[in-house]
FIVONU-189284 format. One record per residue: residue in three letters; y, x, z of N, C-alpha, C in turn. Coordinates in steps of 0.02 Angstrom, whole numbers. Atoms other than C-alpha are relative to their C-alpha. Layout:
<'ala'; <Y; X; Z>; <Y; X; Z>; <Y; X; Z>>
...
END
This chain:
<'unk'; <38; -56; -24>; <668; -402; 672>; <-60; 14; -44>>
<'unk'; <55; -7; 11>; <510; -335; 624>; <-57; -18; -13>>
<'unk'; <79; 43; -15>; <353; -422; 587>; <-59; 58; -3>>
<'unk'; <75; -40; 12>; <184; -329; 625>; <-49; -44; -43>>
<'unk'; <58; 19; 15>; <48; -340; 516>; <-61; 38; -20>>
<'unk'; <54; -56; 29>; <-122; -283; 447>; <-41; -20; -48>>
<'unk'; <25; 19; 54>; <-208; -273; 301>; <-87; -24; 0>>
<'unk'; <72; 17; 5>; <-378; -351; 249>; <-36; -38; -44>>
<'unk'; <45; 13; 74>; <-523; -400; 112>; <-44; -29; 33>>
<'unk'; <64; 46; 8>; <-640; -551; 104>; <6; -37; -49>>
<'unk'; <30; 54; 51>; <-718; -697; 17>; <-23; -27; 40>>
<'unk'; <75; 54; -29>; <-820; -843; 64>; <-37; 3; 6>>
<'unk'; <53; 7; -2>; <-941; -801; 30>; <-46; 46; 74>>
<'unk'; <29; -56; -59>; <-944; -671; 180>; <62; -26; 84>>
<'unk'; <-50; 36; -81>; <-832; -792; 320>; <38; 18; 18>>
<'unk'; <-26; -39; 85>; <-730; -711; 239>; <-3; 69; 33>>
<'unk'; <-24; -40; -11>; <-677; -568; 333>; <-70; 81; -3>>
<'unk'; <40; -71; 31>; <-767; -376; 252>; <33; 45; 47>>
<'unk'; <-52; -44; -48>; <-619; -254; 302>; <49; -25; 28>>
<'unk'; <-51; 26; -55>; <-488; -240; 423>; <15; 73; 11>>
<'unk'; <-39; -63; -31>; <-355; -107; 459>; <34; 11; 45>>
<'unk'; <-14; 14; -56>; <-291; -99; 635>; <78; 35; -32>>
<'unk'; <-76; -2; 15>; <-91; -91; 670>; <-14; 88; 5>>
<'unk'; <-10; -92; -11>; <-135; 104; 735>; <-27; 37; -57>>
<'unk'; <5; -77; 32>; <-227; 172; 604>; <-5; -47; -69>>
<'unk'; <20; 35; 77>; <-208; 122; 404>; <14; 76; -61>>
<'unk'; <-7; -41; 31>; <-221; 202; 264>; <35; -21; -76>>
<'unk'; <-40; 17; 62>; <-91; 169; 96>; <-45; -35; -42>>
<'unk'; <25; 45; 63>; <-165; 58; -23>; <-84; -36; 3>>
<'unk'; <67; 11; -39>; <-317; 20; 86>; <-27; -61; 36>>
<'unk'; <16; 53; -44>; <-371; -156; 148>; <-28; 39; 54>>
<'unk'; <33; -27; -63>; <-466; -51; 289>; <-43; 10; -6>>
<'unk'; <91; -1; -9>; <-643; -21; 338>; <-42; -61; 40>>
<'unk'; <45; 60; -26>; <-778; -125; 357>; <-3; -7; 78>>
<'unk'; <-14; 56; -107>; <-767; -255; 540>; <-73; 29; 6>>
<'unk'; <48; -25; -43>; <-895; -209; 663>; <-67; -49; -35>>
<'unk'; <66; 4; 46>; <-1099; -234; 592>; <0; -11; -59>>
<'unk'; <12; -12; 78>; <-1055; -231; 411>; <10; 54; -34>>
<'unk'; <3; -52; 45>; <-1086; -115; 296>; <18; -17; -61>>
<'unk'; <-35; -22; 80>; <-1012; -65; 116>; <-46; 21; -33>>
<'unk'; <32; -43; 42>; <-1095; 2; -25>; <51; -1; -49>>
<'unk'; <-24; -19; 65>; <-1037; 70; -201>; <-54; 0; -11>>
<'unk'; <58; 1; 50>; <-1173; 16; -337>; <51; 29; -63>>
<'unk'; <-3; -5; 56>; <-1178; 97; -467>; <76; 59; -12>>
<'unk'; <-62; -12; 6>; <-1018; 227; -451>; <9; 38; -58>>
<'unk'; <-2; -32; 50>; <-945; 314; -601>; <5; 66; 16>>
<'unk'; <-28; -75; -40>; <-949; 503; -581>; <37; 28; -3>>
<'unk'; <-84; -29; -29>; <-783; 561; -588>; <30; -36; 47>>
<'unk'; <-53; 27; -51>; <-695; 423; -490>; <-38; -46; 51>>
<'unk'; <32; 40; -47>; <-835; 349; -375>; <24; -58; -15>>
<'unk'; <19; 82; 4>; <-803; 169; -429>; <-36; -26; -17>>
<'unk'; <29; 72; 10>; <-902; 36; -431>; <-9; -59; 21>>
<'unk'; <-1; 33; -22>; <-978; -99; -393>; <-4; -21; 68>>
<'unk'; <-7; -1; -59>; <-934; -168; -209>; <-59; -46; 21>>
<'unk'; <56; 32; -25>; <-1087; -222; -98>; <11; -7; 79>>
<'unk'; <-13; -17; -86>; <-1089; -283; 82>; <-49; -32; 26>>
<'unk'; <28; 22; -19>; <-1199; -328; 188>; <16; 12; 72>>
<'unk'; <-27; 30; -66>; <-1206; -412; 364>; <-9; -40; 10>>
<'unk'; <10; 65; -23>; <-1231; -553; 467>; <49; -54; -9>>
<'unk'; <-66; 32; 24>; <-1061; -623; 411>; <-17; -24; -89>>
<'unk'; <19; 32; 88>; <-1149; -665; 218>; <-18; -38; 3>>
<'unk'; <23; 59; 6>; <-1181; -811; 168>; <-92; 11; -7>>
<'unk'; <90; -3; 25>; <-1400; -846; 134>; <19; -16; -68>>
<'unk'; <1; 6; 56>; <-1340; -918; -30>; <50; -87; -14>>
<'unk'; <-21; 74; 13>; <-1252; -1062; -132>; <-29; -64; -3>>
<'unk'; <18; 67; -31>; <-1285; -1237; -83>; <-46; -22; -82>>
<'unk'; <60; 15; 55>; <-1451; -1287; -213>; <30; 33; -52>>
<'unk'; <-8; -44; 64>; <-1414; -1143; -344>; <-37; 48; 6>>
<'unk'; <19; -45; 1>; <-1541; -1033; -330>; <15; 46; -41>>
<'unk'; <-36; -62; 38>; <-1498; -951; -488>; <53; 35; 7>>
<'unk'; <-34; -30; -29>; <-1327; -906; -430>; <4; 60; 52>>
<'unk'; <19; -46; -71>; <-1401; -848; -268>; <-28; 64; -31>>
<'unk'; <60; -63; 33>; <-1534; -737; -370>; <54; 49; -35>>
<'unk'; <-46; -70; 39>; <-1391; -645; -478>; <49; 12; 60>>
<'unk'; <-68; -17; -41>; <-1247; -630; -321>; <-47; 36; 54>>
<'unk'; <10; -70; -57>; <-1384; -498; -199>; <-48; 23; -71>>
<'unk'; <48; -48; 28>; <-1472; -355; -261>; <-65; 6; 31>>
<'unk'; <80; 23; -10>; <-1671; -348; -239>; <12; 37; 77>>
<'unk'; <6; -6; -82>; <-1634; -263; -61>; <43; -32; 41>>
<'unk'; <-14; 41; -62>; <-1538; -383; 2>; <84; 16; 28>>
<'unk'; <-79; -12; 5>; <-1356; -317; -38>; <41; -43; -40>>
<'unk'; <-36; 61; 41>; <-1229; -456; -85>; <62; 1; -54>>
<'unk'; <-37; -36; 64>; <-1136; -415; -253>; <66; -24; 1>>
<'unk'; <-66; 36; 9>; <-950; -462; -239>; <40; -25; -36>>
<'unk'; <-60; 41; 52>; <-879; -463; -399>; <77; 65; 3>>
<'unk'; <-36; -52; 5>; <-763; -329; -349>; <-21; 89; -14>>
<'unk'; <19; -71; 18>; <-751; -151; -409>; <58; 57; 45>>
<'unk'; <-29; -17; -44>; <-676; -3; -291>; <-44; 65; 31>>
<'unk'; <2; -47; -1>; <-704; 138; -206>; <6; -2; 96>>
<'unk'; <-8; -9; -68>; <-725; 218; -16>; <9; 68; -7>>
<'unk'; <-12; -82; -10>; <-650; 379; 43>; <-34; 12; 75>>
<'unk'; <39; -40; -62>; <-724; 499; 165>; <10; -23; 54>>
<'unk'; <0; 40; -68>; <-660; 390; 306>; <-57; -72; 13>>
<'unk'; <28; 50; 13>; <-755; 236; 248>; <47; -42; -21>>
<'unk'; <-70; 44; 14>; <-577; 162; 198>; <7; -17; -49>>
<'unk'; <2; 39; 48>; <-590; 36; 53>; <48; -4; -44>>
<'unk'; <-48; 32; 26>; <-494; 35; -110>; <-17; -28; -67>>
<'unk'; <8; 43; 38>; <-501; -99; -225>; <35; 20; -70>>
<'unk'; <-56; 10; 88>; <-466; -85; -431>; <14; -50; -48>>
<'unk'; <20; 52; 24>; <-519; -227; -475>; <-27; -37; -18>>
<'unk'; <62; 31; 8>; <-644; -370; -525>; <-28; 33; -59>>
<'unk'; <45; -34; 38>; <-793; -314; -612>; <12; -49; -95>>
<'unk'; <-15; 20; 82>; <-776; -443; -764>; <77; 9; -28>>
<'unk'; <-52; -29; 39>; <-610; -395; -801>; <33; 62; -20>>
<'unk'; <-15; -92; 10>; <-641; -205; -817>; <-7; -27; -79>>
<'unk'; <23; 5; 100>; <-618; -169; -1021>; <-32; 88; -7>>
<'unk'; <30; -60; 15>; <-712; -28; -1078>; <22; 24; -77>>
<'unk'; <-15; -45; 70>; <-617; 79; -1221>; <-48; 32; -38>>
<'unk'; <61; -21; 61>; <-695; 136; -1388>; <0; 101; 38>>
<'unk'; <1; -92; -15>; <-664; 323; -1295>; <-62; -12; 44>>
<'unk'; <50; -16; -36>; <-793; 260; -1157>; <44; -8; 90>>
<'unk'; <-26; 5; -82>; <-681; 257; -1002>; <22; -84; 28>>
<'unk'; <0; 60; -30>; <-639; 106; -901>; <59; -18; 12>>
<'unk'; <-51; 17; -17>; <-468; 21; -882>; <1; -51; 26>>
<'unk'; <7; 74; -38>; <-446; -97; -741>; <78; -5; -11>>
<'unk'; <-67; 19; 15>; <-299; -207; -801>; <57; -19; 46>>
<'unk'; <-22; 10; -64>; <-269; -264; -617>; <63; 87; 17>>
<'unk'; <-17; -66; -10>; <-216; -66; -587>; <66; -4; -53>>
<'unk'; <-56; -9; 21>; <-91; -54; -738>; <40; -64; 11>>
<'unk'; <-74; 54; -22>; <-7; -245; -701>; <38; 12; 56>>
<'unk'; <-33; 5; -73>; <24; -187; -533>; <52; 80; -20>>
<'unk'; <-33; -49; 19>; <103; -43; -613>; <79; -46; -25>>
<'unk'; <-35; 28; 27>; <206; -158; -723>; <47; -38; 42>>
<'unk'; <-50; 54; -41>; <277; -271; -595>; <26; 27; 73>>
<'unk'; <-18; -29; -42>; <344; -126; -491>; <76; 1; -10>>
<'unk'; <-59; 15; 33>; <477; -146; -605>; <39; -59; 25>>
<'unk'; <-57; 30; -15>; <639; -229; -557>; <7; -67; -51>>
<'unk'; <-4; 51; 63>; <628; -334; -744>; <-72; -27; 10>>
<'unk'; <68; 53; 28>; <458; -405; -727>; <-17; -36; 62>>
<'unk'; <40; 44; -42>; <404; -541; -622>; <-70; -15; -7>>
<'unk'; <83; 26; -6>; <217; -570; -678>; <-37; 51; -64>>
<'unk'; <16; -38; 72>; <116; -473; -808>; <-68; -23; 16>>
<'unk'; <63; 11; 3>; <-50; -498; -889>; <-35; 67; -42>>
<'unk'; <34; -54; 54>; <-146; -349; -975>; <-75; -6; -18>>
<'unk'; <81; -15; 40>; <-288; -353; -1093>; <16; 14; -90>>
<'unk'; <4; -22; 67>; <-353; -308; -1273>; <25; -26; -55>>
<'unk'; <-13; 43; 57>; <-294; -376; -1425>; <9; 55; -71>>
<'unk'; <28; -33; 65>; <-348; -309; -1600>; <10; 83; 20>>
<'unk'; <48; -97; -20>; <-414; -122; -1516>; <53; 24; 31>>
<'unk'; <-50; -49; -33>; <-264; -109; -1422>; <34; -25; 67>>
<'unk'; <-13; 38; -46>; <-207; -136; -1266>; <86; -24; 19>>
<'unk'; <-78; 54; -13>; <-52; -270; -1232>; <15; -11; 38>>
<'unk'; <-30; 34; -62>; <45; -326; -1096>; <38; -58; -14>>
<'unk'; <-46; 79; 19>; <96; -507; -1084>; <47; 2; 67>>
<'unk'; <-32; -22; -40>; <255; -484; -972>; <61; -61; 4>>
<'unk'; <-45; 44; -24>; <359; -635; -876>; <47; 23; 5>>
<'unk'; <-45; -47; -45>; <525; -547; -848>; <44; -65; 60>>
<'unk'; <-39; 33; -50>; <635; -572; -710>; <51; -44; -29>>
<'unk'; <-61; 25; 37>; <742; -695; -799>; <66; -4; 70>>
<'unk'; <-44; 20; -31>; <846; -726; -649>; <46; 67; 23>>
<'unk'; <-41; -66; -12>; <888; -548; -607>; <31; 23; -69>>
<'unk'; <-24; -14; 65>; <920; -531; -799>; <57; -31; 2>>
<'unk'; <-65; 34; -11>; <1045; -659; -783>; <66; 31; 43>>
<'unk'; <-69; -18; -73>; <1136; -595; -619>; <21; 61; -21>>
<'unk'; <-37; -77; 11>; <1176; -422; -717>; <38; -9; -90>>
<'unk'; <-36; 27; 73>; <1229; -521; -891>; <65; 0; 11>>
<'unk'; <-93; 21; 27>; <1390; -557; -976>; <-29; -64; -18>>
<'unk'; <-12; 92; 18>; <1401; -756; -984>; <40; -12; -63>>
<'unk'; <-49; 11; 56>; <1510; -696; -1141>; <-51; 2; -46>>
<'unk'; <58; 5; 23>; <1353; -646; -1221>; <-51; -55; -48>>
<'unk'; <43; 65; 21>; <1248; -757; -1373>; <-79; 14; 16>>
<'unk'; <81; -6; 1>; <1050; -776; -1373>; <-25; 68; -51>>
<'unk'; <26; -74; 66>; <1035; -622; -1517>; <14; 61; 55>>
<'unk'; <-24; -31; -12>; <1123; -532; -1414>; <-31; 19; 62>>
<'unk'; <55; 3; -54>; <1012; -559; -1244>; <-46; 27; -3>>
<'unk'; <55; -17; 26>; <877; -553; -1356>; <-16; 55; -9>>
<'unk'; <0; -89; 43>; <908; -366; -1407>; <-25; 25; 69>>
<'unk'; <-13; -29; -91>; <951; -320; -1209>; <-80; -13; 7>>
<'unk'; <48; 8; -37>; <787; -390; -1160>; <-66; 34; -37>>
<'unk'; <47; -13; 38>; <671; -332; -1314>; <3; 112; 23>>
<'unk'; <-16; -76; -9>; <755; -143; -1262>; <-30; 6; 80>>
<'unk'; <40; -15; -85>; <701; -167; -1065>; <-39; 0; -12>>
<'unk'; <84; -4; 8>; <529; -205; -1111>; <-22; 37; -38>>
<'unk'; <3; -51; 9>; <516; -74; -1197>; <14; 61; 26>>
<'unk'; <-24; -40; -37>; <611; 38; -1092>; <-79; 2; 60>>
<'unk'; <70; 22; -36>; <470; -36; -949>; <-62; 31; -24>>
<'unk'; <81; -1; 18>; <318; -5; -1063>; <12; 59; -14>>
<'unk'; <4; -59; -2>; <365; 173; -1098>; <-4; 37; 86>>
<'unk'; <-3; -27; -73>; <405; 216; -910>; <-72; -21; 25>>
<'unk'; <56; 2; -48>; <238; 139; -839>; <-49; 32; -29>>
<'unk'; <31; -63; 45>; <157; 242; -984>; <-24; 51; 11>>
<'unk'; <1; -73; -43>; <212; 398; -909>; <-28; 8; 54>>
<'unk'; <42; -22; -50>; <115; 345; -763>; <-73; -48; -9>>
<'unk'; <85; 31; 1>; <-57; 306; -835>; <-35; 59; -56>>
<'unk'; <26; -47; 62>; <-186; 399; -921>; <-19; -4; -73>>
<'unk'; <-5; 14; 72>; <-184; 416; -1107>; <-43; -68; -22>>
<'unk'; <74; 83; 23>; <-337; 292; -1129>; <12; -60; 35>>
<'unk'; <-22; 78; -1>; <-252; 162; -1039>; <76; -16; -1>>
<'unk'; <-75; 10; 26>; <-83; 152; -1105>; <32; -63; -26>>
<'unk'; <-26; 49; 36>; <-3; 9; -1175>; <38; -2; -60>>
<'unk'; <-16; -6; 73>; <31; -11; -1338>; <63; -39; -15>>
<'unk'; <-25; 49; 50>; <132; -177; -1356>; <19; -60; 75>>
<'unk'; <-12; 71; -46>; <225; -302; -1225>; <29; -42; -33>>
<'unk'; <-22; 60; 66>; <237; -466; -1283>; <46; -43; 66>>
<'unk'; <-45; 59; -44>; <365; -592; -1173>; <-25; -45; -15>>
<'unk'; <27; 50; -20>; <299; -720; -1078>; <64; -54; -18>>
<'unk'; <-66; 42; -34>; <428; -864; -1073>; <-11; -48; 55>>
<'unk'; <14; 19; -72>; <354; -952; -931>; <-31; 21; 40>>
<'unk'; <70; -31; -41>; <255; -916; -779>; <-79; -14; -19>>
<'unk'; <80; 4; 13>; <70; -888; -809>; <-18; -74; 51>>
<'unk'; <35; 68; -47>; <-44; -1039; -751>; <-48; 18; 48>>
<'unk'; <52; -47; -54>; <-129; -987; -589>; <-51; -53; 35>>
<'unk'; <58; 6; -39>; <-274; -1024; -474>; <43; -44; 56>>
<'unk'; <-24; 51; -40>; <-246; -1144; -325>; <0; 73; 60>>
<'unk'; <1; -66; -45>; <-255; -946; -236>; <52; 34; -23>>
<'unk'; <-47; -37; 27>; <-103; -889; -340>; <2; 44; -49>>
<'unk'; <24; -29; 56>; <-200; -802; -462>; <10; -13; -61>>
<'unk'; <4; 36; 66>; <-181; -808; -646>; <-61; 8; -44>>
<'unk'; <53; 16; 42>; <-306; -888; -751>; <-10; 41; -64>>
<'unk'; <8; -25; 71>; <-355; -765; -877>; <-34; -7; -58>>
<'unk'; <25; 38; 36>; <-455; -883; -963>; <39; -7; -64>>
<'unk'; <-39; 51; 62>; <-292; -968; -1045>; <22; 59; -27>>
<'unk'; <-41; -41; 57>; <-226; -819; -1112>; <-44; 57; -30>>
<'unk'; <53; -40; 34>; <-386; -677; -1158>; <-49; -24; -39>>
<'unk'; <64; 9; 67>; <-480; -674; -1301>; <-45; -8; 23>>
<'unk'; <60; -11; -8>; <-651; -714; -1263>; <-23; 6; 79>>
<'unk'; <6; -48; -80>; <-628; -688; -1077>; <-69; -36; 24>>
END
C-alpha cells in the first residue's frame, strides 16, 4: 500500500527541526515552512533569483558550541540570527527551497553562481547514473559520474568485450551530459564527465565528501 509522508529541513544545531510540510498542504520541491515560533530569513539575496543565505531564528537554536566561542561568533549574525550554512530561497507563501550549501556555491568568471548540488540532482535523474559529483577543474566545469553499472549490465550482451562496453558507456555519458545541458543555463553547463569507477566516499549522513575529490575544496 501506500506510505504517507512529509517533507522537512533541520540541523543540530536548531533540535533539529526548521521546516515542516503537512500531509494537506505541500508544495513540489519544498521541505515546507518554518514550525510554529521560528522564523526564516534570506541574508544577503541575489537580485534576480532571491537566494541566499538561510537564517533562522527561534527558541529551538542552539546558544552556541560547547567552549568555541569563535565558532559561536562566526555561526549568528550581530542581531542574533543563526547562519546555517545553507543557501535557498522563500516564495510568497513562506515555503522554503533549498540550492544548496553556501561553501560549495562556485562563482563563474561571467559572475553568476552555480550550485553544483542543483545540476547533480539533475544528473542522477538519469536512469545511467547512480551518484555524481560536480565542480571546477581547469575553468571548466566537470562532472565526476558513478554510472549505474548494474542497470548497464541488465541491458548488455554478455557476448560483448571491455572496448566494446567501453565505447557503449563513453557514448551514454555523453549522451547524459548533453541532455542535462539542455536543461541548465548556459553558465552552468558541463563541459566534461569523467567516470567514477566506484562509489564516492561519504559522510556517516550519506553525503559525499567533497574534500577527497575537489581541488582546493
Amino acid at each position: 500500500g501506500h506510505i504517507p509522508y512529509c517533507c522537512g529541513y533541520g540541523l543540530s544545531e536548531c533540535s533539529p527541526l526548521v521546516t515542516f510540510s503537512s500531509m494537506e498542504k505541500q508544495q513540489m520541491g519544498s521541505p515546507g515552512h518554518a514550525i510554529t515560533d521560528v522564523s526564516l530569513k534570506i541574508m544577503d539575496p541575489e537580485p534576480e533569483t532571491g537566494i541566499g543565505e538561510l537564517c533562522v531564528k527561534g527558541p529551538n537554536v542552539m546558544k552556541g558550541y560547547y567552549r568555541d566561542e569563535e565558532a559561536t561568533r562566526r555561526s549568528f549574525t550581530a542581531d542574533g540570527w543563526f547562519i546555517t550554512g545553507d543557501r535557498g530561497y522563500l516564495d510568497e507563501d513562506g515555503y522554503l527551497f533549498i540550492t544548496g550549501r553556501s561553501k560549495n556555491v562556485i562563482v563563474c568568471s561571467s559572475g553568476e553562481n552555480i550550485y553544483p548540488e542543483a545540476v547533480e540532482a539533475k544528473l542522477i535523474e538519469s536512469i545511467y547514473v547512480e551518484e555524481a559529483l560536480v565542480h571546477m577543474m581547469d575553468d571548466r566545469l566537470v562532472a565526476r559520474v558513478f554510472p549505474n553499472y548494474t542497470y548497464l549490465e541488465s541491458i548488455g550482451n554478455g557476448d560483448r568485450d571491455e572496448a566494446d562496453i567501453s565505447t557503449d558507456l563513453s557514448k551514454i555519458l555523453e549522451d547524459v551530459r548533453v541532455e542535462v545541458n539542455n536543461k541548465l543555463p548556459s553558465y552552468s553547463r558541463i563541459a566534461r564527465i569523467i567516470e567514477q569507477p566506484s562509489p564516492f566516499m561519504k559522510t556517516p549522513t550519506n553525503k559525499i565528501k567533497r574534500a577527497e575529490y575537489v581541488p582546493d575544496y
